[in-house]
Backbone as CSV, one residue per row, in Angstrom:
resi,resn,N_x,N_y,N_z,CA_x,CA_y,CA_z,C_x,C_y,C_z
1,UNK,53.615,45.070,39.606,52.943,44.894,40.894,52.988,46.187,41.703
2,UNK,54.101,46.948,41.599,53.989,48.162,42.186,53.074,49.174,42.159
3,UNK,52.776,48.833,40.876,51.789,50.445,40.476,50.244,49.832,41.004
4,UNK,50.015,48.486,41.274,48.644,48.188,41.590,48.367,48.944,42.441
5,UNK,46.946,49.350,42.849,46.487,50.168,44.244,46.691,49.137,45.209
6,UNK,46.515,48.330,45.255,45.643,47.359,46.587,47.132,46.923,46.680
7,UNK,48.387,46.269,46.384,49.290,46.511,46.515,50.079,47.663,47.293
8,UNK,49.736,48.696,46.669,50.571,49.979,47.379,49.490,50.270,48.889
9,UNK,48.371,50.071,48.640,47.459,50.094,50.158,48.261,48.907,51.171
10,UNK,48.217,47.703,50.974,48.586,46.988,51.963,50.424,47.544,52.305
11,UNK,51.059,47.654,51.234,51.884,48.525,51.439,52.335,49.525,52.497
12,UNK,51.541,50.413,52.536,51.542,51.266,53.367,50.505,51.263,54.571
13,UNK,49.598,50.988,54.576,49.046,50.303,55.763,49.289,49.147,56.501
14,UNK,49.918,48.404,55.901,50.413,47.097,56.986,49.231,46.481,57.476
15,UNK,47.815,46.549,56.619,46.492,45.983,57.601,46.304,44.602,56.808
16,UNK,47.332,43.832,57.854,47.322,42.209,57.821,45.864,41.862,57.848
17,UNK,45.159,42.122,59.049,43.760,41.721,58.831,42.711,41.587,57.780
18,UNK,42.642,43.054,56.711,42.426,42.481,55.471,42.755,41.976,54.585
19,UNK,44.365,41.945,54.330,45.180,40.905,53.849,44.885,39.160,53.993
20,UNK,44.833,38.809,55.484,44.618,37.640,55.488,43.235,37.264,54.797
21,UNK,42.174,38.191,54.769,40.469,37.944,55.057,40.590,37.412,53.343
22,UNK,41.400,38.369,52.209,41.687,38.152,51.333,42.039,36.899,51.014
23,UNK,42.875,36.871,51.529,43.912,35.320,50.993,42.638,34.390,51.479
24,UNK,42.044,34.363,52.428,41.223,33.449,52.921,39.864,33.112,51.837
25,UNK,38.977,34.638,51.372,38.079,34.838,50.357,38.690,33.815,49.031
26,UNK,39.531,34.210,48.977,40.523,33.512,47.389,40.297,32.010,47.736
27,UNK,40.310,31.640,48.529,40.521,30.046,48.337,39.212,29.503,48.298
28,UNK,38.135,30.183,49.239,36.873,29.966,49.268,36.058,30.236,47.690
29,UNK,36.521,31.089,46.886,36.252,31.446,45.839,35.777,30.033,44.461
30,UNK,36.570,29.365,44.724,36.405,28.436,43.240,35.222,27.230,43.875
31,UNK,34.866,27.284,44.813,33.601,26.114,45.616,32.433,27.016,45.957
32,UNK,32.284,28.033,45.393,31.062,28.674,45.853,30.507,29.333,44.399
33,UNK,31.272,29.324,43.152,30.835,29.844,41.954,30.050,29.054,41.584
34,UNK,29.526,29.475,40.406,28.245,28.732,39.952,26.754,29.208,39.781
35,UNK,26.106,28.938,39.094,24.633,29.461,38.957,24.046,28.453,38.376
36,UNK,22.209,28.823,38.566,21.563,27.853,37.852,21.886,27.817,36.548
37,UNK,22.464,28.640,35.537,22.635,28.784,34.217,23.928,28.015,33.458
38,UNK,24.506,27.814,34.576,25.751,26.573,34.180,25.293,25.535,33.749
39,UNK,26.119,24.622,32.263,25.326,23.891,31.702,25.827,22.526,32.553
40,UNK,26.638,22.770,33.929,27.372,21.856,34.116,27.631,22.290,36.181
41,UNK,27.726,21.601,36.872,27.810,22.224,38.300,29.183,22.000,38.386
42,UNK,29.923,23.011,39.364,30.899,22.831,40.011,31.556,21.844,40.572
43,UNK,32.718,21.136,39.978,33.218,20.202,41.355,33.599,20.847,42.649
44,UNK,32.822,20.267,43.597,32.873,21.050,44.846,33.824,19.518,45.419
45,UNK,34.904,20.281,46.602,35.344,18.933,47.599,34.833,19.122,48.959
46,UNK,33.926,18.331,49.014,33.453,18.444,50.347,34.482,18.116,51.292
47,UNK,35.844,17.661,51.264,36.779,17.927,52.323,37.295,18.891,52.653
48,UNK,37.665,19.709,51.434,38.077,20.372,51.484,37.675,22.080,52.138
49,UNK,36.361,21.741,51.683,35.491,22.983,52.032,35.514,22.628,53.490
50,UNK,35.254,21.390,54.227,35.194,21.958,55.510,36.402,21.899,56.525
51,UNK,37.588,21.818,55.954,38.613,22.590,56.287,38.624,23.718,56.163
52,UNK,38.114,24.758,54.894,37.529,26.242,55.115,37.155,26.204,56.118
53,UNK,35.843,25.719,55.842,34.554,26.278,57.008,35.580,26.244,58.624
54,UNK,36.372,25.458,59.074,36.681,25.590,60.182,38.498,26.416,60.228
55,UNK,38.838,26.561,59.168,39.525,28.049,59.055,38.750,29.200,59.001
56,UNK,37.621,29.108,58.756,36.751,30.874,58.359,36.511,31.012,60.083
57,UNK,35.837,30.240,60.582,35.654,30.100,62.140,36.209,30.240,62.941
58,UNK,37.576,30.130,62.683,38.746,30.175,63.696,39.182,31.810,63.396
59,UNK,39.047,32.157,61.922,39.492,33.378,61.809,38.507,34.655,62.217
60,UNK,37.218,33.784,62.338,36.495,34.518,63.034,36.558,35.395,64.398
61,UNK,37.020,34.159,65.239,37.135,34.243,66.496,38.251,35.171,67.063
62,UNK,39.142,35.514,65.944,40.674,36.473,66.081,40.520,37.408,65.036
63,UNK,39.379,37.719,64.617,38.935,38.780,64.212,38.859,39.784,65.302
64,UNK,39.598,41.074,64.913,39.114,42.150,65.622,38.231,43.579,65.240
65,UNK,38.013,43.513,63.870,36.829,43.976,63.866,35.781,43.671,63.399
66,UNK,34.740,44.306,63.742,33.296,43.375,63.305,32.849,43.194,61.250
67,UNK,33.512,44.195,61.149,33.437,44.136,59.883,33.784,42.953,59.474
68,UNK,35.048,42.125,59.569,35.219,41.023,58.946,34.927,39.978,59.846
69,UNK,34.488,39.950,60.557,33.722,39.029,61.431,32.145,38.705,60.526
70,UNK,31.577,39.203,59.918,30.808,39.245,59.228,31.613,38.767,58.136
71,UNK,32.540,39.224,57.364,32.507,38.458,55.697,33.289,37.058,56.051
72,UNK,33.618,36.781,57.455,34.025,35.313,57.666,32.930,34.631,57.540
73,UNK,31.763,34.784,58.465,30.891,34.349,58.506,29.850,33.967,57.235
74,UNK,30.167,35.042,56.225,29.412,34.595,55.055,29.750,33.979,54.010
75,UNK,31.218,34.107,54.549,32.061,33.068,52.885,32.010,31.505,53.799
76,UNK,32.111,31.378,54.834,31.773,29.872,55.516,30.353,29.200,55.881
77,UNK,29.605,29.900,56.074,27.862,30.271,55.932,27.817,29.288,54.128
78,UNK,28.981,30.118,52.958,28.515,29.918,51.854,28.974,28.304,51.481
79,UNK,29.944,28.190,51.807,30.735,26.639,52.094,29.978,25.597,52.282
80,UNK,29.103,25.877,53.738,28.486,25.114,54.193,27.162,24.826,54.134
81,UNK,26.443,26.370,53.160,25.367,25.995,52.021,25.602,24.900,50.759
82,UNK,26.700,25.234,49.986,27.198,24.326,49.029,27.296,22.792,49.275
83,UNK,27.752,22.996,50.493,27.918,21.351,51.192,26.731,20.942,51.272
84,UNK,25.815,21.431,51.123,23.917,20.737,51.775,24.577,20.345,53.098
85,UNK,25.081,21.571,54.046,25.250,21.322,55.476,23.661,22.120,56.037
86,UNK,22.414,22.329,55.833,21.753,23.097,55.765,21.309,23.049,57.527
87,UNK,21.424,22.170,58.236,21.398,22.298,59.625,22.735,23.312,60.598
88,UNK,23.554,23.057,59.924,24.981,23.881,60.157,24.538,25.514,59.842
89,UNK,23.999,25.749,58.580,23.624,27.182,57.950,23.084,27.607,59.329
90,UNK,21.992,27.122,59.635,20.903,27.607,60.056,21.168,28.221,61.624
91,UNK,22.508,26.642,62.217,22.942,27.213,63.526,23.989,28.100,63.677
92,UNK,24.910,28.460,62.290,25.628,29.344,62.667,25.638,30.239,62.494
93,UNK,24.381,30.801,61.736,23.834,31.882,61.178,23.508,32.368,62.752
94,UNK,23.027,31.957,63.872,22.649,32.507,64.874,23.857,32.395,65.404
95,UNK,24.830,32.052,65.359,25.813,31.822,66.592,27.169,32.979,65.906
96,UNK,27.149,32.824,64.703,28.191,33.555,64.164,27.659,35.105,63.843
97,UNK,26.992,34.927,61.997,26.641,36.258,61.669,25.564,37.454,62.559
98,UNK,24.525,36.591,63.037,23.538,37.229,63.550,23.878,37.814,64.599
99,UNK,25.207,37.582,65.176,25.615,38.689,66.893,27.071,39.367,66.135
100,UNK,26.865,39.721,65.416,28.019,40.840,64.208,27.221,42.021,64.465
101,UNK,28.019,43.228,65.068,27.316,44.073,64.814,27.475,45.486,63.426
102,UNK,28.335,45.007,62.443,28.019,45.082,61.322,27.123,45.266,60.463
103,UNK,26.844,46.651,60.068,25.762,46.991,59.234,25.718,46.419,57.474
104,UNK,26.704,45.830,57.182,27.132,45.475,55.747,25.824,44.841,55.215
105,UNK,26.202,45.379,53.545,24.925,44.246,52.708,24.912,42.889,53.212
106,UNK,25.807,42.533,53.413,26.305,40.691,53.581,25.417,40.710,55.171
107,UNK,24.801,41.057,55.712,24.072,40.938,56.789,22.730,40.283,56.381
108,UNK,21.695,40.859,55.712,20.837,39.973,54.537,21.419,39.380,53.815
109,UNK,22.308,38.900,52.766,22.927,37.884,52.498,23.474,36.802,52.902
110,UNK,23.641,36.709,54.367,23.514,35.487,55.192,22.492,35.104,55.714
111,UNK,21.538,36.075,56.325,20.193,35.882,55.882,18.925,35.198,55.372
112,UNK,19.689,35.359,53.988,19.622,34.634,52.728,19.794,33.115,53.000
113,UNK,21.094,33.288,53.232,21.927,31.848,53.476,20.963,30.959,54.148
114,UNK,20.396,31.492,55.363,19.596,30.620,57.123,18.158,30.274,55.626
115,UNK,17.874,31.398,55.231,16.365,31.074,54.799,16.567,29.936,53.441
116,UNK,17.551,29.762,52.471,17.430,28.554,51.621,17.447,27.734,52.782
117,UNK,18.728,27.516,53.677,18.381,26.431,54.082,17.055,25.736,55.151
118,UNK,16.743,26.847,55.626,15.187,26.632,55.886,14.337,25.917,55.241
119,UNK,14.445,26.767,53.670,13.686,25.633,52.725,14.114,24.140,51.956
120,UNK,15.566,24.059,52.327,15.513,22.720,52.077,15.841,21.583,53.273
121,UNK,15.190,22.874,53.903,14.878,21.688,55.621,13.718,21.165,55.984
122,UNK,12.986,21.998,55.044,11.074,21.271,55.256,10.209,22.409,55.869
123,UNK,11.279,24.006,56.040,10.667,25.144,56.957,9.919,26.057,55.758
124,UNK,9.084,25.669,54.953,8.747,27.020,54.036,8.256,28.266,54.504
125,UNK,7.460,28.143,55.336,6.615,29.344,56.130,7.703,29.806,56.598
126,UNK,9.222,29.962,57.446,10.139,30.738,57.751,11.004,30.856,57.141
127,UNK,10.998,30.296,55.871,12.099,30.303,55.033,11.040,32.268,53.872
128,UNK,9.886,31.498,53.627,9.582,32.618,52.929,9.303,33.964,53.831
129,UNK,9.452,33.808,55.397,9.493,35.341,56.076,10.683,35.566,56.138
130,UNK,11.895,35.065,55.876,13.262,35.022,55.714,13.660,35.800,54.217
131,UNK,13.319,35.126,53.494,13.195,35.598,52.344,12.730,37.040,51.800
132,UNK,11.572,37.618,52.761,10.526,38.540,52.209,11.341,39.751,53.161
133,UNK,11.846,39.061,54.411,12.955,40.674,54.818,14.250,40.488,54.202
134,UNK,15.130,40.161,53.624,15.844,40.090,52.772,15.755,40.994,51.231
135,UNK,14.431,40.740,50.999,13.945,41.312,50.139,13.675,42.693,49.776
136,UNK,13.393,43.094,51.126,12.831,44.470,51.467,14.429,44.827,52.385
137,UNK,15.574,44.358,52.125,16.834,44.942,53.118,17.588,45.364,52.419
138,UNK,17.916,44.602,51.136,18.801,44.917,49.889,18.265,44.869,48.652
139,UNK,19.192,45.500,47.852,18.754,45.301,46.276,20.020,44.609,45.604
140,UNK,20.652,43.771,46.982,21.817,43.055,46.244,20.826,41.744,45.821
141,UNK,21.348,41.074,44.993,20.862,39.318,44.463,19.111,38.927,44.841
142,UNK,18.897,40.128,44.491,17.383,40.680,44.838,16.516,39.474,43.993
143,UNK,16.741,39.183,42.682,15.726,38.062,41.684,15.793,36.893,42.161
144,UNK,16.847,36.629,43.379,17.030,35.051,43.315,16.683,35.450,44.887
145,UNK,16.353,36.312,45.347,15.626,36.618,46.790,13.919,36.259,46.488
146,UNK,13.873,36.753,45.291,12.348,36.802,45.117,12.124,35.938,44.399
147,UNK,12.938,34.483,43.741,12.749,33.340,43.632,12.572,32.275,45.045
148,UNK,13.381,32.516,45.765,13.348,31.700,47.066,12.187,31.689,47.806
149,UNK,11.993,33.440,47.750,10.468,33.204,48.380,9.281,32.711,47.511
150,UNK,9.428,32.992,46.383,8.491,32.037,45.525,8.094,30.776,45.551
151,UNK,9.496,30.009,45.359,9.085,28.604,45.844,9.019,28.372,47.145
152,UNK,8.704,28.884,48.034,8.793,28.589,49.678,7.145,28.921,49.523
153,UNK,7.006,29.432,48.877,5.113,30.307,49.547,4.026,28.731,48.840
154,UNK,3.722,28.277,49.204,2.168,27.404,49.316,1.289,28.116,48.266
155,UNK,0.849,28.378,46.861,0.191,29.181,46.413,-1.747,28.893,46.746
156,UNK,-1.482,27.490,47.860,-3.101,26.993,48.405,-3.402,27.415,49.765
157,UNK,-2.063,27.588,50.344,-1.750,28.117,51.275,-2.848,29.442,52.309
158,UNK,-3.411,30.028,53.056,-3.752,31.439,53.509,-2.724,32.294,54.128
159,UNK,-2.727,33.054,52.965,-1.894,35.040,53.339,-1.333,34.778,54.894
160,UNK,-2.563,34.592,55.399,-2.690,34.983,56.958,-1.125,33.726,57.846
161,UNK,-1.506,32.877,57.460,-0.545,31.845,58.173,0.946,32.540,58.171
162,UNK,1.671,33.068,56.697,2.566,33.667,56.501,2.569,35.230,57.001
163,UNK,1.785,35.865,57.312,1.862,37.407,57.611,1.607,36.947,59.527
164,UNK,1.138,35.413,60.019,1.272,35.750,61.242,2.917,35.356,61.478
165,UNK,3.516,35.238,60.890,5.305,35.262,61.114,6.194,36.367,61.444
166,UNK,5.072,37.634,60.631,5.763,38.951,60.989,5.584,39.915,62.080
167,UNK,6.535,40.403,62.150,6.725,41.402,63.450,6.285,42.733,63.660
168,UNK,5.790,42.922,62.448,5.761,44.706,62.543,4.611,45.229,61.073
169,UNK,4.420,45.892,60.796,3.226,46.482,59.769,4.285,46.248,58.798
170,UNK,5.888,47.111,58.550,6.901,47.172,57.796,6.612,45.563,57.133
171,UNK,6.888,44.621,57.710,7.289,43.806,57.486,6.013,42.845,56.429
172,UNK,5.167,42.751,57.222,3.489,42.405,56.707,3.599,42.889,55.491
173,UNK,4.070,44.380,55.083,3.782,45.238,54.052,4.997,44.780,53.091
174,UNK,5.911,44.154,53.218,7.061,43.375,52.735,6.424,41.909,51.859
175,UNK,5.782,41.103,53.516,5.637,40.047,52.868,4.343,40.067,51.977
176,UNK,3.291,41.205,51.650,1.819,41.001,51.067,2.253,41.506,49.832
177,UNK,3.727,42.365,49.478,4.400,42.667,48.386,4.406,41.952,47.325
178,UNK,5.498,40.626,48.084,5.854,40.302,47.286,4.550,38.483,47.083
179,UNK,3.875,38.485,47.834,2.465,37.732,47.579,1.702,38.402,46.167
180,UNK,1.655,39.794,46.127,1.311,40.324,45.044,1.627,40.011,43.444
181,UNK,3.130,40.416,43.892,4.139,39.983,42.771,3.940,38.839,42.157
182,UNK,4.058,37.993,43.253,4.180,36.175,42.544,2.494,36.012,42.023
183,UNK,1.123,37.102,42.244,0.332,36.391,41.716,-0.173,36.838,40.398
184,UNK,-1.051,36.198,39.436,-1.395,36.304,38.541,-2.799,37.383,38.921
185,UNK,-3.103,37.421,40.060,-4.241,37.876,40.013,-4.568,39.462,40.256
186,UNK,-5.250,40.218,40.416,-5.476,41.865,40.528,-5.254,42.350,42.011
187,UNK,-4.948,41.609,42.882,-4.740,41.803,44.448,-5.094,43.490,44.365
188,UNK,-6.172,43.781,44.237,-6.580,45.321,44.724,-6.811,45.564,45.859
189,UNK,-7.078,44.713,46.714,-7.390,44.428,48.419,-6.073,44.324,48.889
190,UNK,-5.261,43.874,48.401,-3.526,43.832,48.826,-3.319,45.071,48.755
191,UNK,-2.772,45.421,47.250,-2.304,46.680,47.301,-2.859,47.924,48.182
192,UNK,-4.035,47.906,48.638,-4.668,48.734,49.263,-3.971,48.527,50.992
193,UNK,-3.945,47.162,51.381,-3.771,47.003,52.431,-2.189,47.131,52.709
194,UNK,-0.964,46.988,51.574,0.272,47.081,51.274,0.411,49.076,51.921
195,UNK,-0.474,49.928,50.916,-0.320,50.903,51.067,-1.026,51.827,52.492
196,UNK,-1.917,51.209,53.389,-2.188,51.526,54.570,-1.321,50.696,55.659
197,UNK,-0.104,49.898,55.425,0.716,49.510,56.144,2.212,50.351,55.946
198,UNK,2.302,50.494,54.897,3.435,51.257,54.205,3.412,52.041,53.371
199,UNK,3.237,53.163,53.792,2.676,54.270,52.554,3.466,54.910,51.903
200,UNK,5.034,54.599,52.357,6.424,55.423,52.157,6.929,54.552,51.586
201,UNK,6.552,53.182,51.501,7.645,51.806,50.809,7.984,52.055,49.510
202,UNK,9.004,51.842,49.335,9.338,51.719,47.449,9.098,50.974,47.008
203,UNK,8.071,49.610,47.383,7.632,48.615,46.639,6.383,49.147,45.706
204,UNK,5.638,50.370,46.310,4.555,50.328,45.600,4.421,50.378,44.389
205,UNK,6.175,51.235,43.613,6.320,51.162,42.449,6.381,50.460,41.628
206,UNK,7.077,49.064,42.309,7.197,47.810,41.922,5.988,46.956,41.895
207,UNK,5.128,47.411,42.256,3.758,46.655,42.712,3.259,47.566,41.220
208,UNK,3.289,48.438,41.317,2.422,49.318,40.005,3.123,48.851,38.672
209,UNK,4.234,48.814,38.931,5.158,48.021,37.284,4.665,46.765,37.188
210,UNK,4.134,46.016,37.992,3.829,44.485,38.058,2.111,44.347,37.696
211,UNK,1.573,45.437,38.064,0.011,45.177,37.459,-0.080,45.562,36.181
212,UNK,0.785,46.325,35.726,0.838,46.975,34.692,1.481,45.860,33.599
213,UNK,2.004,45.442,33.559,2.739,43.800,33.231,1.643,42.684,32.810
214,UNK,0.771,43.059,34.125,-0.390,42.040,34.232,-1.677,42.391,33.142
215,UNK,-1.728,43.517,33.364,-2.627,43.878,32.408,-2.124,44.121,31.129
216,UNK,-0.954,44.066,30.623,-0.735,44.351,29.329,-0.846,42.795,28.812
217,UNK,-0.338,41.354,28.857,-0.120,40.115,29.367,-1.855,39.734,29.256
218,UNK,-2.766,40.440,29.989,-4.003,40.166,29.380,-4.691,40.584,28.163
219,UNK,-4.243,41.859,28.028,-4.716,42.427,26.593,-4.045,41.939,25.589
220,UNK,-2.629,41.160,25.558,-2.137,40.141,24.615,-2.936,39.230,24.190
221,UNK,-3.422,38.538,25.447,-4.126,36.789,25.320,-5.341,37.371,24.625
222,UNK,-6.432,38.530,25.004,-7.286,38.459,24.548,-7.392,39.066,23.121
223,UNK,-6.005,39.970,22.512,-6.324,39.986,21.353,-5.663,38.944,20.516
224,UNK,-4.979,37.868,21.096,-5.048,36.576,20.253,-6.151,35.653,20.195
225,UNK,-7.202,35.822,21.120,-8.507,34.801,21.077,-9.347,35.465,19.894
């Protein structure tokens, strides 16, 4: 145990605060694992978790710096996703993470958190503008960002209903991205309009790997007919 780093750090720093945040992460840990690829889901205890959730909260509140004021907020945020507390997500996402002034990845990753539960609240149209800045914030858990907004988007739906959600050209140029992405079709009027909103974005590359996909995907089908 001696020779560990993180050992000899708390060691010599004495910084209880990330010590506790630790011990706290650890317990939260075995109710939040899991993926769609499990042939089997987690036993989750919903008692138990919301005894977390109102230890993460409390440790929130005697948090003194913002940094972990934020990863309280997202390991109890994650609790109370698991729980299908999805009305809880949504309000403490504004009351907790969202007044953190914490620049961390985990800032879109709670984010994240408000916008599933958006969508399994009946909100798709703000769940997928939730989704589409998330998208464009990190390149953390980025495929299952750009699944969420997938199933949130209406594919009968009009562009327009979802791009009047956004705030800024940035953002428009975010959400007509990833509208692109999810379609089968040549969006040359997108991409055009993607790149006179955002001409500096790094999506365009991703937009050019994705037609390119598209068109290879057609020259398959048609040299099997």
């Amino acid at each position: 145990v001696k020779q560990n780093s993180m050992t000899a750090y708390f060691m010599q720093s004495k910084d209880l605060e990330a010590l506790g945040y630790i011990m706290y992460a650890k317990q939260v840990e075995p109710y939040v694992i899991g993926n769609e690829g499990d042939w089997q889901a987690p036993q989750r205890d919903s008692i138990k978790m919301a005894k977390l959730i109102k230890s993460g909260q409390q440790w929130y509140t005697v948090a003194k710096k913002e940094f972990f004021k934020l990863k309280y907020s997202y390991q109890f945020l994650r609790l109370a996703h698991y729980s299908e507390r999805y009305a809880d997500v949504i309000n403490w996402y504004d009351e907790y993470a969202a007044k953190t002034t914490s620049t961390s990845v985990l800032q879109p990753l709670c984010l994240a958190l408000k916008a599933g539960a958006l969508f399994h609240s009946g909100h798709q149209k703000e769940a997928a503008y939730l989704f589409s800045k998330v998208f464009a914030a990190t390149m953390a858990k980025r495929v299952s960002n750009y699944l969420g907004f997938d199933w949130s988007v209406d594919s009968k739906a009009d562009k327009r209903d979802y791009l009047a959600l956004c705030k800024n050209d940035t953002e428009k140029a975010a959400m007509l991205s990833l509208c692109a992405l999810s379609s089968t079709d040549e969006n040359l009027a997108d991409r055009k309009e993607i790149l006179k909103l955002n001409p500096t974005g790094e999506k365009q590359e991703v937009l050019v790997v994705g037609e390119i996909k598209k068109e290879e995907e057609k020259n398959i089908r048609h040299s099997k007919d």
